[in-house]
Structure formats: structure tokens, C-alpha cells
N, C-alpha and C positions, 0 to 999 in steps of 0.2 A: 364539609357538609354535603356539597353535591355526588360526589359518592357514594354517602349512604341513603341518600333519597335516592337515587336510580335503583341500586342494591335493595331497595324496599320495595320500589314500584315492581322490580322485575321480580323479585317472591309473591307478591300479589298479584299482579297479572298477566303472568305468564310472560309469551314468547317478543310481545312486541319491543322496536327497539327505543330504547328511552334516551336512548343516548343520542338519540338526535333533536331534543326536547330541552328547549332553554330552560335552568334554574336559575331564577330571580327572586332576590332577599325584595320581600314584601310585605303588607298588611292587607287586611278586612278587617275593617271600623265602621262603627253604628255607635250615634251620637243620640239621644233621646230627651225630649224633655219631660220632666215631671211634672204631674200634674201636682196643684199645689191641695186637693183633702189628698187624703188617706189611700194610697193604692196598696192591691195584695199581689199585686206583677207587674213588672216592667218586660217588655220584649225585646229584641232585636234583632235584625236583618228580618225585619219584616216589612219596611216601607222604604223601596229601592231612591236611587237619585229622582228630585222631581214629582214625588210622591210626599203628600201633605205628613206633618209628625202629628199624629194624632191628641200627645199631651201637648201641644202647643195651645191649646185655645182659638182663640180667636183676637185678633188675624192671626190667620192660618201660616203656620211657618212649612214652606215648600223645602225638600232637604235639598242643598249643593253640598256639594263637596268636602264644605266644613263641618257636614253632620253626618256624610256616609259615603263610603265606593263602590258601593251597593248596586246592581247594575237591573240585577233581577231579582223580583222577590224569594225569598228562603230560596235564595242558591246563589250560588260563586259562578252561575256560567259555565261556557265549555271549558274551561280552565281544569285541573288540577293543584289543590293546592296542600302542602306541608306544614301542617302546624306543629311551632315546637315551642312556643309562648303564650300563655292567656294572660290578657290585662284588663283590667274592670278601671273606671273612673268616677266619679261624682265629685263635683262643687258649683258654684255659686256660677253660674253664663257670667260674662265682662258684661259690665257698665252699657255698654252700646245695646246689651240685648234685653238687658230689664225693664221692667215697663218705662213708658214713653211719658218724660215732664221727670222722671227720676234727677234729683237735686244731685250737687257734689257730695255734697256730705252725708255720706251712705253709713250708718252705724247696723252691722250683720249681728250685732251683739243686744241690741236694742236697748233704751233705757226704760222704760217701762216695765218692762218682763225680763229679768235679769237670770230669772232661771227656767225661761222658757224661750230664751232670745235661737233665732235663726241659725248662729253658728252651733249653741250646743243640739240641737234638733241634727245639724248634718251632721256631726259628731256621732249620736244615736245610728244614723241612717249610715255611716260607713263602718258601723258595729254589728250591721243586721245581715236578714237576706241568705238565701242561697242560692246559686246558681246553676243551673242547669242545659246542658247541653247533649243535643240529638241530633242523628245523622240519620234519615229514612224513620224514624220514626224509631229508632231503638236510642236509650238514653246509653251516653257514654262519659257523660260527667257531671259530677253532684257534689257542688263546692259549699260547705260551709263558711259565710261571712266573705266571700267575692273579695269586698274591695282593703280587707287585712292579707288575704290566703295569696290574692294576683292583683296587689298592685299597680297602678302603672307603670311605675318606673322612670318618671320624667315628673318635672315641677317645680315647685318654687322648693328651697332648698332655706328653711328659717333660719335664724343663726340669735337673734333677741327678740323681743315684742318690747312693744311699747309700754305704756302705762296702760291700765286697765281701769283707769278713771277719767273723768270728762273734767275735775276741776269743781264740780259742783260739791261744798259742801255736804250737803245732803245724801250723798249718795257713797254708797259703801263697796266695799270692795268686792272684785265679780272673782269671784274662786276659778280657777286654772284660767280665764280671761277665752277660754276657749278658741284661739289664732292657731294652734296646732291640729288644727282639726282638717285632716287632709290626709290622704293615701300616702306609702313611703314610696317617696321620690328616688330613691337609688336602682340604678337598673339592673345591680345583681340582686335585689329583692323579687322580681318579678316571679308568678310561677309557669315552671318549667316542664314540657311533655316529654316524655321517655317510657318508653321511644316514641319517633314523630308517627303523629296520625295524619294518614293520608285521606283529605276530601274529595273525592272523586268528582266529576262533570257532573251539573247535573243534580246531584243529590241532594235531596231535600233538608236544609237545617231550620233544626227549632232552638231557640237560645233566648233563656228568659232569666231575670233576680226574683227569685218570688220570696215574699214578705210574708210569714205567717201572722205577725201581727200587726201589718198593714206598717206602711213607711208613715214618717210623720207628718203631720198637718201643719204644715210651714202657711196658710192661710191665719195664723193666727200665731204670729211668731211676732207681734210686737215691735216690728221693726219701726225704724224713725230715718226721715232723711229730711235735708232743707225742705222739701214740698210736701212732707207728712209723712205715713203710717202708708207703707207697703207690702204688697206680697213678693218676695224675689223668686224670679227665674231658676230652677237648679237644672243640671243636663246631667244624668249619669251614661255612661260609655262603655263600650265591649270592643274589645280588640283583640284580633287572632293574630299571632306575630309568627313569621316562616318564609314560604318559600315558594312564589307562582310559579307552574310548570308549565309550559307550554310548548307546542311545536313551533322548531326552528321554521325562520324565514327562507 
């Protein structure tokens, strides 16, 4: 691969030499939360390391590391960089980031709204959407359905589910039990740039999911845990997979 990234840099611009310019297998990741009504756009690389997530609510979640490597806003820096992967994410934040007094016993499927419960809503929300990306302000990709088209490629890998009852006579059976609701996990699923585009220094990116009919209203998703009726956390994610360039030491 690092031959044809020089080989591409030196058709585009011209005489300099590239070959003295380290190629390093990398990412650009932006982690986001969702707000829990109805959004018609998600962003991202728009709020660098350090810089509050603006779907976080309140308290205010400041991004590290684990939500972005994002250094400056809408730009990668003096960096150059080769994208030949896009990977989109959404599910559920862990346990540790959903609201605070959250019991063990977390049902995403909820018993009261069986057909309104939390996981079939993400379900919806990784059905929807399309995605959008701009370099200087000219759009150069327009993805329908993001997180079917560019999966992640990484995850939990199901293999059974459990029962999809609580035991409760009363209660009927919850049709596909909705636990398959998740991005495909396998990394040759991911989608693929051909040829790679090259980010330049500098260059202004815009990168957003935009929802024509608004993502769903997980605010009223019925959920149940040991200390009651919650709204969960969800974080959806953008990842450019490639290749930092930079000049040698």
C-alpha cells in the first residue's frame, strides 16, 4: 500500500519528494452522543479532543480519547492523510456511561412497550440515515443507510440469544427479541475507497448522518431496570481507516 500512496501523492502534487514521508496504518474517529428526542443530523469531527459533546446533556461530557483523535476542529492537521475505509457505529454506551443510580438489571427491550422497546428503536436507527462527506466544502460522498453500507467491522460476534421471556406468565412473546440489532461485525464487510482519497493539511472536513425523518425518540422507549424507567445513553461513530503521512524524523 505505501507505494501506491506515494504514487498518488506524486500525481497530485507534483514535484515534492514523498518518499521521505513516513506512511503509518491509522485512524480518524469521532464518537458522538445522541441526544435522546428526535435529531434530523448527527455531526462529526466537529468537536476536537477536550471540547464538550454537545449531545451529551448535562454534565457536560468533555471528549478523551475514547470519543475522538481529533486534535483540531474540521481538520486532521498538518498531517496528510489516506483514506481507504469508512466505518460508521451506533449502540447502546456500557453500563458505566448511562445514567448515574442505573440498577444491574438493565432490560434494552423493556417490558412495558414490547413494541416500542429501546433495542427495536436502534434497530430502526441503524436502518436509517445517510451519510455525508466534504472536503473544502465540495461533497465527495453520499452514503445511503451508513451503518448497513460501512459497517464497523469489529464487535460482538452473537452466535444464540437467550429466551426472550422474563418468566412472567403474562407476557407474550417479543417477535425477533430484537439482540441482533447491531452493525456487521466482520472486517471484510467494511466499505472500501478505490481508489484512496487523499486528505490534505489543513483541509476543511464536513461529515455528518442526516436523518430525513428524524432518528428515534429513545426518550420514551419504555425501558425498566432495578431503580425504574430510564432513558439510555446511545453514541453513534464515524471512522476513516488508512494511512497518516507524515514527514520523516
Amino acid at each position: 500500500m505505501t507505494p501506491e500512496i506515494i504514487d498518488s501523492l506524486q500525481k497530485r502534487f507534483g514535484s515534492a519528494d514523498f518518499s521521505r514521508y513516513q506512511v503509518v496504518r491509522g485512524q480518524k474517529y469521532d464518537f458522538v452522543r445522541l441526544t435522546a428526542t428526535t435529531q434530523s443530523s448527527v455531526s462529526f469531527f466537529s468537536n476536537p479532543l477536550g471540547s464538550a459533546d454537545p449531545g451529551a446533556g448535562t454534565p457536560s461530557l468533555f471528549k478523551t480519547l475514547e470519543q475522538t483523535n481529533l486534535v483540531k476542529n474540521a481538520s486532521f492537521g498538518q498531517e496528510y492523510f489516506a483514506l481507504t475505509q469508512i466505518r460508521t457505529y451506533g449502540n447502546f454506551v456500557c453500563k458505566e456511561r448511562q445514567p448515574a443510580g442505573l440498577g444491574d438489571n438493565v432490560v434494552y427491550r423493556g417490558f412495558t412497550a414490547k413494541t416500542n422497546s429501546a433495542m427495536e428503536k436502534l434497530q430502526s436507527l441503524l436502518n436509517t440515515g445517510v451519510l455525508e462527506i466534504s472536503f473544502a466544502q465540495k461533497l465527495y460522498y453520499q452514503i445511503a443507510r451508513p451503518f448497513v453500507q460501512c459497517p464497523p467491522g469489529f464487535g460482538i460476534d452473537i452466535q444464540s440469544l437467550a429466551s426472550s421471556r422474563n418468566g412472567n406468565a403474562a407476557e407474550t412473546q417479543i417477535s425477533g427479541t430484537n439482540w441482533n440489532a447491531r452493525s456487521d461485525y466482520r472486517a471484510t464487510a467494511v466499505y472500501n475507497i478505490d481508489p484512496i482519497q487523499i486528505i490534505e493539511p489543513e483541509i476543511q472536513i464536513q461529515a455528518a448522518i442526516n436523518f430525513p425523518n428524524g432518528t428515534p425518540d429513545f426518550s420514551a422507549s419504555g425501558l425498566t431496570s432495578a431503580s425504574g424507567n430510564f432513558t439510555p445513553n446511545i453514541e453513534l461513530g464515524l471512522i476513516f481507516d488508512g494511512y497518516v503521512i507524515r514527514p520523516s524524523q
